[in-house]
C-alpha positions as CSV (number, residue, x, y, z in Angstrom):
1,X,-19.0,-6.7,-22.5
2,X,-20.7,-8.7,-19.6
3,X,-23.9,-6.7,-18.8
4,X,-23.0,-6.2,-15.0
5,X,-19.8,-4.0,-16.0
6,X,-21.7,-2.5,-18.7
7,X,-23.8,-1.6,-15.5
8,X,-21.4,-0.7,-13.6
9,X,-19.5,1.4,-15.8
10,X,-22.5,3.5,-16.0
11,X,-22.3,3.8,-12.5
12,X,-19.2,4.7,-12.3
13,X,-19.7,7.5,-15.0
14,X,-22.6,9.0,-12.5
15,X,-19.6,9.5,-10.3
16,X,-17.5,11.0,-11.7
17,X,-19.9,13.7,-13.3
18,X,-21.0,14.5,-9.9
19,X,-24.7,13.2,-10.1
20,X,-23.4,10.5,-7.5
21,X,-21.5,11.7,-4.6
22,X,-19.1,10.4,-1.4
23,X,-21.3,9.1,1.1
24,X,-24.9,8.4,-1.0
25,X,-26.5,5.6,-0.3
26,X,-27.0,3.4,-3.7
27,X,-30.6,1.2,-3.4
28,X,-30.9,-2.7,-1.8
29,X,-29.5,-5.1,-4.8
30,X,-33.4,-6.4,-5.0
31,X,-34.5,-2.8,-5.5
32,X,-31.6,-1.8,-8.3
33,X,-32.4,-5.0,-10.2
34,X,-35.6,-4.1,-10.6
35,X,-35.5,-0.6,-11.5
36,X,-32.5,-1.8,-13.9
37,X,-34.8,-5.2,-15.6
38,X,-32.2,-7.3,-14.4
39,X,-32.0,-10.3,-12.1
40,X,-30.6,-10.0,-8.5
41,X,-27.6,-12.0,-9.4
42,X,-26.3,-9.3,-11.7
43,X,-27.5,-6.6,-9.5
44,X,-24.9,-8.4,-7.0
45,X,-22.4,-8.6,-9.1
46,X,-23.0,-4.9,-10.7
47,X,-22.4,-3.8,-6.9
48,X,-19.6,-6.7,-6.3
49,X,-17.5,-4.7,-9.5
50,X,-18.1,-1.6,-7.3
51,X,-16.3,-2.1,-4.8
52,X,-14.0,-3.9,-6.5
53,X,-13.2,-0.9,-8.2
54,X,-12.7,1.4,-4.7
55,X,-15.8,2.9,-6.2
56,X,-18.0,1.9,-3.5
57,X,-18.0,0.3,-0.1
58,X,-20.4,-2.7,1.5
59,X,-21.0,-2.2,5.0
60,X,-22.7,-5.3,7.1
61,X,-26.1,-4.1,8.2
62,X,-26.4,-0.5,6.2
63,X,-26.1,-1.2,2.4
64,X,-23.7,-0.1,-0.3
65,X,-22.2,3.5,-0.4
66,X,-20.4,5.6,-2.9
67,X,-16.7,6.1,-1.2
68,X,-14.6,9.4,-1.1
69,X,-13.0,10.2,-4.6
70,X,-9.4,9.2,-5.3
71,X,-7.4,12.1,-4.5
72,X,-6.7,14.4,-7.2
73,X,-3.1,14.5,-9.0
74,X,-3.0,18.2,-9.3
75,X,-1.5,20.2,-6.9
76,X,-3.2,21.8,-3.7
77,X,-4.3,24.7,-4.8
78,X,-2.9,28.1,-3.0
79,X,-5.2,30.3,-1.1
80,X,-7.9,31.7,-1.7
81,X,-9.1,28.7,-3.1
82,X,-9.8,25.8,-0.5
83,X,-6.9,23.2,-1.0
84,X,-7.6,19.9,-0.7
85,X,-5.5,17.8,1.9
86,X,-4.9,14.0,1.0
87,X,-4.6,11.6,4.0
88,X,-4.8,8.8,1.3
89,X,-1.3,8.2,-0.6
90,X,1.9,8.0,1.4
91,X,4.7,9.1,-0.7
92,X,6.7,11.8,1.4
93,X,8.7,14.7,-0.5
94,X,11.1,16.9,1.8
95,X,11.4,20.4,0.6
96,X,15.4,19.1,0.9
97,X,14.5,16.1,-2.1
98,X,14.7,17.8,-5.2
99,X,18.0,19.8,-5.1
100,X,19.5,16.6,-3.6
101,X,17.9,14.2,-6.5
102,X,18.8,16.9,-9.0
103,X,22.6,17.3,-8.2
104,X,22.8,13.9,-8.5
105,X,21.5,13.4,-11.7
106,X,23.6,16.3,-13.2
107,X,26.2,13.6,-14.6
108,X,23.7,11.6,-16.4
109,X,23.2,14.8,-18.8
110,X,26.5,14.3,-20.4
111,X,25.6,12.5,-24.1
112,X,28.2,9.6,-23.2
113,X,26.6,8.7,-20.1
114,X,23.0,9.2,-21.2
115,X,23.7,6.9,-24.1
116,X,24.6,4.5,-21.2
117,X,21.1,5.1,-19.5
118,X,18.8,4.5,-23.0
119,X,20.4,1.3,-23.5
120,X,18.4,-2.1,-22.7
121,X,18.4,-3.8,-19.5
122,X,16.8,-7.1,-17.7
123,X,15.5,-8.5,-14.6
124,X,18.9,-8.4,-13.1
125,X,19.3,-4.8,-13.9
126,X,23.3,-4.2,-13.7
127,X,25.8,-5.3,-11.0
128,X,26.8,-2.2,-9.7
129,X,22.8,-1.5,-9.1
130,X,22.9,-4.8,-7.2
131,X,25.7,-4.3,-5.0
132,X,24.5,-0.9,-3.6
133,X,20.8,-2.2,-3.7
134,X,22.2,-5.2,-1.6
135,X,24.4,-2.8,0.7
136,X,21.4,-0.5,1.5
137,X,19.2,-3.6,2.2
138,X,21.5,-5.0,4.8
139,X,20.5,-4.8,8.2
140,X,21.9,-6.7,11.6
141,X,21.4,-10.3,11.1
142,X,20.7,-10.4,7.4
143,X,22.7,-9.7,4.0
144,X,21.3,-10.4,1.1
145,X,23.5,-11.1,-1.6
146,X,24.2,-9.2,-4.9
147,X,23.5,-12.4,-6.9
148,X,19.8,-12.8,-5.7
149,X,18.9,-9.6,-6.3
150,X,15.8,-8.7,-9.0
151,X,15.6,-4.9,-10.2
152,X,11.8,-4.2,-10.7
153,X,10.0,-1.0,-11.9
154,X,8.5,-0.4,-8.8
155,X,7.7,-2.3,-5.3
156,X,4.4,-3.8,-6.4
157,X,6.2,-4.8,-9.5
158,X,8.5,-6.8,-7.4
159,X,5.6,-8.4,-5.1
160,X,3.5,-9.2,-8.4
161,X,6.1,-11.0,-9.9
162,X,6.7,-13.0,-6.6
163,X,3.1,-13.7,-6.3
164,X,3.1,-14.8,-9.8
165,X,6.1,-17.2,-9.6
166,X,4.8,-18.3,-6.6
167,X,0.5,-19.2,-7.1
168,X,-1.0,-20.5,-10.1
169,X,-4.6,-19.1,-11.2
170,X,-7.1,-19.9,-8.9
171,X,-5.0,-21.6,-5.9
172,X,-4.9,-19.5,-2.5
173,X,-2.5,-16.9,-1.5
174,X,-2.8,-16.5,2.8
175,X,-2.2,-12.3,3.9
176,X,-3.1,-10.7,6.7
177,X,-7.0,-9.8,7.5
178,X,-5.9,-6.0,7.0
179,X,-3.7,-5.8,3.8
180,X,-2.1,-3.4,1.3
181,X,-5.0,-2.8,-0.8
182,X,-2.8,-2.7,-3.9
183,X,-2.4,-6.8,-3.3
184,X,-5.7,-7.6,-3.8
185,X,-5.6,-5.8,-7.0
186,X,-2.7,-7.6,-7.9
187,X,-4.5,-11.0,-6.4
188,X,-7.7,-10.8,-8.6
189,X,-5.5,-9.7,-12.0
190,X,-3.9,-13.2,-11.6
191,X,-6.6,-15.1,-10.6
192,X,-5.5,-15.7,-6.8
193,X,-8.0,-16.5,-3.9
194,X,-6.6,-14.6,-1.0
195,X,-7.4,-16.3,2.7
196,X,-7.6,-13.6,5.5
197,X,-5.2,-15.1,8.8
198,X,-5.9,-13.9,12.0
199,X,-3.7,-10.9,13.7
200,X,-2.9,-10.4,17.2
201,X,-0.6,-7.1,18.2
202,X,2.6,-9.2,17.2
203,X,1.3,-9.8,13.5
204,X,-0.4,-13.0,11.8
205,X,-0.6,-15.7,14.6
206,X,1.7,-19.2,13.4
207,X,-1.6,-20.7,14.0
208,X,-3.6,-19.1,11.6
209,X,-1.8,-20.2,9.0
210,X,-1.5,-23.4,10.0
211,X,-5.1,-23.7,9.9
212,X,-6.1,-21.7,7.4
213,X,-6.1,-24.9,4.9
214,X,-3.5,-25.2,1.7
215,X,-2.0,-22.6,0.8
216,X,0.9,-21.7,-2.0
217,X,2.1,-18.7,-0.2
218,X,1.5,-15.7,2.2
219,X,2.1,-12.5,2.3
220,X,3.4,-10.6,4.9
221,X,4.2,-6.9,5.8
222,X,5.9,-7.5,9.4
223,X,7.4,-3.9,9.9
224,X,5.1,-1.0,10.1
225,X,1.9,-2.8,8.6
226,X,-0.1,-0.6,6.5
227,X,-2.5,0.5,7.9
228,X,-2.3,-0.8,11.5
229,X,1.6,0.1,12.2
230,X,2.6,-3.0,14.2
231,X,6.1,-4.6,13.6
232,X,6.4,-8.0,14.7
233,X,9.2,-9.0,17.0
234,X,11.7,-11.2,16.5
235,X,10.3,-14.4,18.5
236,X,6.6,-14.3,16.4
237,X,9.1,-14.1,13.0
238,X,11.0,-16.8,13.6
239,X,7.5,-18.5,14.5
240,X,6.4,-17.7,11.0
241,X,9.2,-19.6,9.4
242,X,9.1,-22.5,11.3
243,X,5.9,-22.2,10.1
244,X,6.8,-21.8,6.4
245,X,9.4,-24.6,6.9
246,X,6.8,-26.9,8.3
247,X,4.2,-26.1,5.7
248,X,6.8,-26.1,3.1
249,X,5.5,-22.8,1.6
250,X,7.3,-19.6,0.8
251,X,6.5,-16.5,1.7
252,X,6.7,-12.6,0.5
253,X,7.9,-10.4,2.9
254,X,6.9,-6.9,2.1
255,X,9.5,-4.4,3.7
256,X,9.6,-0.9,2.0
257,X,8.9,0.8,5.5
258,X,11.8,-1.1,7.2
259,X,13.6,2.3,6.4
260,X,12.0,4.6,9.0
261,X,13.0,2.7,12.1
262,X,15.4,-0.2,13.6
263,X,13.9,-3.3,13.0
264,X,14.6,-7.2,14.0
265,X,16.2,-9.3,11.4
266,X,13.7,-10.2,8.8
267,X,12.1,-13.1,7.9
268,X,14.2,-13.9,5.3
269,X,16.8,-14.2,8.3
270,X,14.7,-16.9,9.6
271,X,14.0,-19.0,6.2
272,X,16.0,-17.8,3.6
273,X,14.6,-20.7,1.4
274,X,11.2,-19.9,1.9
275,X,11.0,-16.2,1.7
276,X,11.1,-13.3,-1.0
277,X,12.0,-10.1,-0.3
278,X,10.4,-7.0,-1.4
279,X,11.5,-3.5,-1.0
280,X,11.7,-0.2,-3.4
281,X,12.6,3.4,-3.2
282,X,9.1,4.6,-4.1
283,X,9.1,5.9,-0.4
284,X,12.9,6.4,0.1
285,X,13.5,8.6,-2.4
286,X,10.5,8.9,-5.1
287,X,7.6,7.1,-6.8
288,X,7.9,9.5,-10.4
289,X,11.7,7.9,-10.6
290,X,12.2,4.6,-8.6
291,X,13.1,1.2,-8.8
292,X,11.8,-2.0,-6.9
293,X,13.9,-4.9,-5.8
294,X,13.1,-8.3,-5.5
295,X,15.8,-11.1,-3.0
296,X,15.1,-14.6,-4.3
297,X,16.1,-17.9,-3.2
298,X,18.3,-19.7,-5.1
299,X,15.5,-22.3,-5.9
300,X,13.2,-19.9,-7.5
301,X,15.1,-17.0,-8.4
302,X,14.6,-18.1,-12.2
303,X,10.6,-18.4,-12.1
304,X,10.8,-15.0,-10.8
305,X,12.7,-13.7,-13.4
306,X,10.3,-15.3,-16.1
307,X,7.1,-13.5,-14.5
308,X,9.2,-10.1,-14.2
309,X,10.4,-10.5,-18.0
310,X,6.8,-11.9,-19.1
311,X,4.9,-9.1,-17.2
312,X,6.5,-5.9,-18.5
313,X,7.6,-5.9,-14.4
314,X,11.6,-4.7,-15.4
315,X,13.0,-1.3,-14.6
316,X,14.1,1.1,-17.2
317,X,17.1,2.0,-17.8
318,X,17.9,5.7,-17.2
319,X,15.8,4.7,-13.7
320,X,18.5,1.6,-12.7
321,X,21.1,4.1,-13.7
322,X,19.9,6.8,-11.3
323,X,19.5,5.0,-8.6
324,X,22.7,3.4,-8.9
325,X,23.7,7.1,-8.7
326,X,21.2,8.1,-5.3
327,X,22.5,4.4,-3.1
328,X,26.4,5.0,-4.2
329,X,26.7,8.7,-3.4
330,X,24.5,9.4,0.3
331,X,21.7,10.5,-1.3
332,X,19.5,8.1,-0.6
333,X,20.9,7.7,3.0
334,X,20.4,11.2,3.3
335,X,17.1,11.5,2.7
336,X,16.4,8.5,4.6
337,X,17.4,10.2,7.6
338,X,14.9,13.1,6.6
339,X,12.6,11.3,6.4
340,X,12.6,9.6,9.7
341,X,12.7,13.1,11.6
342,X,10.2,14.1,9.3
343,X,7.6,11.0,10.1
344,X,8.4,11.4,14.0
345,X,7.0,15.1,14.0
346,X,4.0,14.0,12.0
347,X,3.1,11.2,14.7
348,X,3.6,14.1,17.0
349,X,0.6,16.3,15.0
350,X,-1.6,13.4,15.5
351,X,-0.9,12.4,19.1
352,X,-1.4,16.5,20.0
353,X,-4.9,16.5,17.6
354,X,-6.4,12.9,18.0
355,X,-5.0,11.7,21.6
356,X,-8.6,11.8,22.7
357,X,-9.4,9.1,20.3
358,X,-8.7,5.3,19.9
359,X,-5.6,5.6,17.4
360,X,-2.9,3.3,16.8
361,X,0.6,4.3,15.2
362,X,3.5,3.2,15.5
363,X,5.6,6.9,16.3
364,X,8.1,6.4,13.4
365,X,5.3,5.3,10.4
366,X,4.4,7.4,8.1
367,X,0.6,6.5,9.1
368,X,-1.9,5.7,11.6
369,X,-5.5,3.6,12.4
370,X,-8.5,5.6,13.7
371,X,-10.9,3.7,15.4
372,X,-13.8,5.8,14.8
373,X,-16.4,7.1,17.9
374,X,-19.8,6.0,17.8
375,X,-22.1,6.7,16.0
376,X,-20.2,7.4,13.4
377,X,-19.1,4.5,10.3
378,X,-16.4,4.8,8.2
379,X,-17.7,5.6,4.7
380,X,-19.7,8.4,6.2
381,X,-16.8,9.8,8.0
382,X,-15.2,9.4,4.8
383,X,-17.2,11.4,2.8
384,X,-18.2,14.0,5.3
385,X,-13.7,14.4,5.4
386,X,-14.0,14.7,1.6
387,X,-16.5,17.7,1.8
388,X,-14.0,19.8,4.2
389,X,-11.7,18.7,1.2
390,X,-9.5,16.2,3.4
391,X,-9.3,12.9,1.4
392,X,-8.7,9.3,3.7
393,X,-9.1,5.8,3.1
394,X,-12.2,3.7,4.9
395,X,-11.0,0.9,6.8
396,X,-13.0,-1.6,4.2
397,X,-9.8,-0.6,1.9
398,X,-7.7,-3.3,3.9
399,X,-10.4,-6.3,4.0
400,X,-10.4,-9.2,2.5
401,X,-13.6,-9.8,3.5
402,X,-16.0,-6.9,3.0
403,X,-18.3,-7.7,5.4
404,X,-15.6,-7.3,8.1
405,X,-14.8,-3.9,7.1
406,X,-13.7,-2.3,10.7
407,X,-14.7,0.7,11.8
408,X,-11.9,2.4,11.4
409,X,-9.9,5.3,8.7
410,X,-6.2,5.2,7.9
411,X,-4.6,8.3,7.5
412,X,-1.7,8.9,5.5
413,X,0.6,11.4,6.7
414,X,3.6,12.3,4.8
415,X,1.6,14.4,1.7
416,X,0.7,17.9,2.9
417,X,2.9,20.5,4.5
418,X,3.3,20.4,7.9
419,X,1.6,23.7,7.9
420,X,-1.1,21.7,6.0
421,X,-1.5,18.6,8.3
422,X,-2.1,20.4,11.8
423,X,-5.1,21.9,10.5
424,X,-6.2,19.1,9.2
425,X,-6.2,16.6,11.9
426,X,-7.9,19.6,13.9
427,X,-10.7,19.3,11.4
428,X,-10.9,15.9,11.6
429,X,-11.1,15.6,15.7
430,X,-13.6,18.0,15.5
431,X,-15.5,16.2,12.7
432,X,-15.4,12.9,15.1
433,X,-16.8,14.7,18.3
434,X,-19.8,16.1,16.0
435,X,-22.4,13.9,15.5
436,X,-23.1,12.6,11.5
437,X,-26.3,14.4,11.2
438,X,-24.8,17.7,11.7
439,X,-22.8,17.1,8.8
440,X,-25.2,16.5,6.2
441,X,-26.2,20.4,6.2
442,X,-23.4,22.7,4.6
């Protein structure tokens, strides 16, 4: 093993036992190489595989910090013990979901059909999975057909395999200077270079891609962007193909938040040719039992096949099957609709708690972009969140470039209870109207 993740796995072990906590301060690169013997270079890259890692987090002008834990996968704990509140993951669960997922799958428990469910299947999946896939994905001004359709394990299954088809090791992949952190993880297990392109309140600017050199692909998330909310309109998305068309690139459109509000044709609308689609039920219905979907153009549909089959990228069975069930039967339209009531009265919390502050949210997203107040900086807020036991993600999550980590926390909404999340966002408010130092001090 290279000696910088040797390193760095020690690091990481310090963590996790405690003896390094959210918000510490680790020492200048200079200073860790030589307390450490080693030269600068590997001190660099012991921090680089840090943050890599969402271990820690660089910010321009302060140093390197250790960021918030991952929030736990046990369940809040009930009173009296302090329950821990995570503002990080975004998968909501209506108390309504599991009888309605439940009666659903009642069928499947007959031995005939379950035989049916533990039998093989490909990157097609079936074609009654395709035709309700395809019927749910429709929307005004765009219908994908049946025949284009993918079935992938999940939604980042279905991006990976299009950013696999689509960008060779070490070429460039273009995405938007705040991105779904998961992509860069994707990016670096495939050797892709991602380019940052400029944003303005529509979404990536035509221009910046145009300029931002060759490129294979981009990747786009035009409808409810994570973290910043915005949904481009139609004009700026039929900018972007032009673009694509011009450039002759494809792109991936990311769209598994189209569900919680009307939105303008896609870009696939706009350049069918150039333009994957990517969606899932991880956030309609459930991540523990989901399948992803991926709408090719005719031209590549095959090479994203291959990279679904070579990956390990399919869906399972008994998971194809159930869904099947879920799009054919109103389940999934059902919840849906919960869901979008649901994320309206969360946007409501946080425009009661935070409307003092420089938040942006779209009011039907399941999430929304602090801009923090002086003097406080992100990680700190961070961790200083973490020890009242409410867990959020740093804006540096989202950067391509870590030295242009913003200022800024998302926070993910859909997780706790309302009875949870009200309290919450109180803390928080009054967390960001205290100053840092009164913090450290328990």
């Amino acid at each position: 093993m290279d000696d910088f993740r040797r390193i760095a796995d020690a690091l990481a072990a310090e963590v996790a036992s405690g003896r390094l906590r959210p918000g510490d301060r680790l020492p200048p690169q200079r200073q860790f190489a030589r307390r450490h013997g080693i030269a600068g270079s590997t001190a660099a890259r012991v921090y680089g595989e840090l943050i890599r890692r969402g271990i820690a987090v660089g910010e321009v002008g302060r140093g390197t910090f250790i960021r918030a834990a991952a929030p736990s996968s046990e369940p809040a704990l009930a009173e009296p013990a302090r329950a821990r509140v995570d503002l990080e993951l975004n998968f909501p669960m209506p108390p309504e979901q599991p009888a309605l997922l439940a009666e659903s799958l009642g069928g499947m428990l007959r031995p005939d059909v379950l035989a049916d469910a533990l039998a093989p299947v490909g990157a097609a999946g079936t074609p009654a999975v395709r035709e309700a896939a395809a019927t749910m994905l429709s929307c005004p001004g765009w219908a994908p057909e049946p025949g284009r359709l993918l079935i992938t394990g999940n939604g980042r299954q279905a991006i990976a395999a299009a950013l696999a088809a689509l960008v060779p090791a070490g070429d460039r992949l273009g995405v938007e200077e705040l991105t779904y952190p998961l992509v860069k993880g994707i990016a670096t297990r495939l050797g892709i270079t991602l380019v940052p392109l400029t944003m303005d309140d529509c979404g990536v600017l035509p221009e910046a891609i145009r300029s931002a050199g060759p490129l294979r692909a981009i990747y786009l998330q035009p409808t409810l962007h994570n973290p910043l909310g915005v949904t481009m309109p139609e004009r700026r998305r039929a900018e972007i193909a032009a673009a694509l068309r011009e450039l002759g690139i494809h792109a991936v459109e990311d769209r598994i938040y189209t569900f919680l509000r009307d939105d303008p044709p896609p870009l696939a609308a706009f350049a069918p040719e150039h333009v994957i689609v990517a969606d899932s039920l991880s956030k309609r219905v459930a991540p523990g039992l989901t399948i992803g979907f991926a709408v090719t153009p005719e031209s590549i549909g095959d090479r994203v096949a291959s990279a679904l089959r070579s990956g390990g990228w399919t869906a399972p069975r008994f998971a194809v099957e159930a869904a099947t069930r879920w799009l054919t039967d109103g389940t999934v339209a059902t919840l849906q609709e919960l869901k979008r009531r649901d994320a309206a009265t969360r946007q409501r919390l946080v425009r009661d708690h935070l409307a003092e502050f420089a938040v942006q949210a779209d009011p039907h997203a399941y999430h929304c972009w602090w801009r923090l107040p002086d003097p406080w900086r992100a990680d700190t807020f961070v961790a200083a969140a973490a020890r009242r036991d409410i867990a959020v993600t740093p804006g540096a999550a989202f950067t391509v470039v870590t030295a242009h980590s913003p200022n800024a926390v998302r926070l993910a909404l859909s997780a706790p209870p309302l009875g949870t999340l009200a309290p919450a966002l109180a803390t928080l408010a009054a967390l960001a109207r205290s100053a840092p130092e009164d913090t450290e001090i328990e």
